[in-house]
N, C-alpha and C positions, 0 to 999 in steps of 0.2 A: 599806327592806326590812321585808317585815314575818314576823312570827314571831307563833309558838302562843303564846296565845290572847288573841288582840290587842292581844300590846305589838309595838313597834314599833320599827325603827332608824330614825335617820333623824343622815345624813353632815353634818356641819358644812359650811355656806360659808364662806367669806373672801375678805375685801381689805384689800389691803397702804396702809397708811396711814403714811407715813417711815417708821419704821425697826419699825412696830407690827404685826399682825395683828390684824385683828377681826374677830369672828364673827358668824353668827347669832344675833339673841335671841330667848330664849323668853320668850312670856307667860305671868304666873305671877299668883298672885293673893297669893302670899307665896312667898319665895329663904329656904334654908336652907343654910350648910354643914354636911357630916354630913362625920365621921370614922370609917372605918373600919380599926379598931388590926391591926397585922398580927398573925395566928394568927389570926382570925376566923371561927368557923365559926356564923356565924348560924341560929337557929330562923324558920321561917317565920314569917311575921305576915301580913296583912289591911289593905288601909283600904276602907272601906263608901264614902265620898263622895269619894274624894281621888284626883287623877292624880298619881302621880309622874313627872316627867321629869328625869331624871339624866345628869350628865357630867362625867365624871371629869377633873380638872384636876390631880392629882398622884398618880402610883403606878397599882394597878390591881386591880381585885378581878373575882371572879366573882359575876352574878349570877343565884341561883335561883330557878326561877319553875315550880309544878306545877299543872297541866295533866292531866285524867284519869288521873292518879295516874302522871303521866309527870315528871320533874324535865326540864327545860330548864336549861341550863348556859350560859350569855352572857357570853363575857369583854370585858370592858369595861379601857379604859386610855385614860393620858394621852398615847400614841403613836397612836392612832387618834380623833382628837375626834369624836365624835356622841352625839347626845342618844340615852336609851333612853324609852319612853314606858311607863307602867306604869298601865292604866286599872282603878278602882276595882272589886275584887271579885279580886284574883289573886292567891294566895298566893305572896311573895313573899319573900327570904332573900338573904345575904351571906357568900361565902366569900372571904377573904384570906391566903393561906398565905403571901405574902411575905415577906422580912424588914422592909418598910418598910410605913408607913403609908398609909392611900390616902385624899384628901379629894375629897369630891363636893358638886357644887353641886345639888340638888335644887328647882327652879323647879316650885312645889306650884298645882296648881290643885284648888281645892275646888269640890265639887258641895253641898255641907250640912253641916249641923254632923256634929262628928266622934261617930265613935260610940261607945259604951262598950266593944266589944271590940277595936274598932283598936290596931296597935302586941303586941298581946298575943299570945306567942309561942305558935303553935301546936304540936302534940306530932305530928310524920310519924307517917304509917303506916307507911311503905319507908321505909330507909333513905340517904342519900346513896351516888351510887356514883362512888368515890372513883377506879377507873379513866379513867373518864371525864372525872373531875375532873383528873385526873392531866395527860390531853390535852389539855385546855382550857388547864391553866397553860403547857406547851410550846409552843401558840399562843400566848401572850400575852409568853411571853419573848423569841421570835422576834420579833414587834412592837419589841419593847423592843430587842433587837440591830440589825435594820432600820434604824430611827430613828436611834442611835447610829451605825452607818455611812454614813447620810447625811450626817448632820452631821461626821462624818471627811472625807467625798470634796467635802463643799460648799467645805469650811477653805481 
């Protein structure tokens, strides 16, 4: 799937290996775990050379991403597996209002060295709009209910 302004979803595969799932791998040129603390409302940042691709393996956060001064809202969670693709030049941010934590594995592909303003929180023009925000996380709990009553009705 893809989305404004060219990041991208893209659905995990799997096969069942005894009692294991295993996924698709991404190629990385470096694997980072990031932890995103719940109450999180992240300032946008930047990376000049760098793809992010992220996926979330525990909890679940939103990600923000603006686009002609448009914010895009992506809920991302560990009830839906897919990598998000995040290609160098997109201002980029994290919101978590859960009560738990959310850890992401970030499979870093570098284009160059990193730059001197990468990482450094930019200052919005708009503001976040927290309505929307609001909707984003009731998708994302639903996911989380979903999941949980599979795993009821699989028992």
């Amino acid at each position: 799937m893809s989305l404004k302004p060219g990041i991208s979803l893209q659905k995990l595969e799997s096969i069942q290996g005894g009692m294991s799932q295993f996924y698709t791998p991404q190629s990385s040129d470096e694997t980072m775990l990031v932890q995103v603390p719940s109450g999180t409302i992240d300032e946008l940042f930047v990376h000049h050379f760098q793809t992010d691709q992220l996926l979330v393996v525990r909890g679940s956060f939103i990600l923000v991403a603006l686009h002609n001064k448009q914010y895009h809202y992506i809920p991302l969670s560990e009830y839906n597996p897919q990598v998000i693709t995040i290609p160098p030049g997109v201002p980029h941010g994290a919101i978590n209002l859960s009560s738990d934590d959310c850890l992401v594995v970030n499979a870093v592909l570098r284009h160059g060295e990193s730059h001197p303003l990468d990482y450094r929180p930019m200052k919005p023009s708009i503001p976040y709009n927290f309505k929307k925000i609001s909707h984003v996380l009731e998708e994302l709990y639903k996911l989380k209910l979903e999941a949980k009553n599979k795993v009821l009705l699989e028992a």
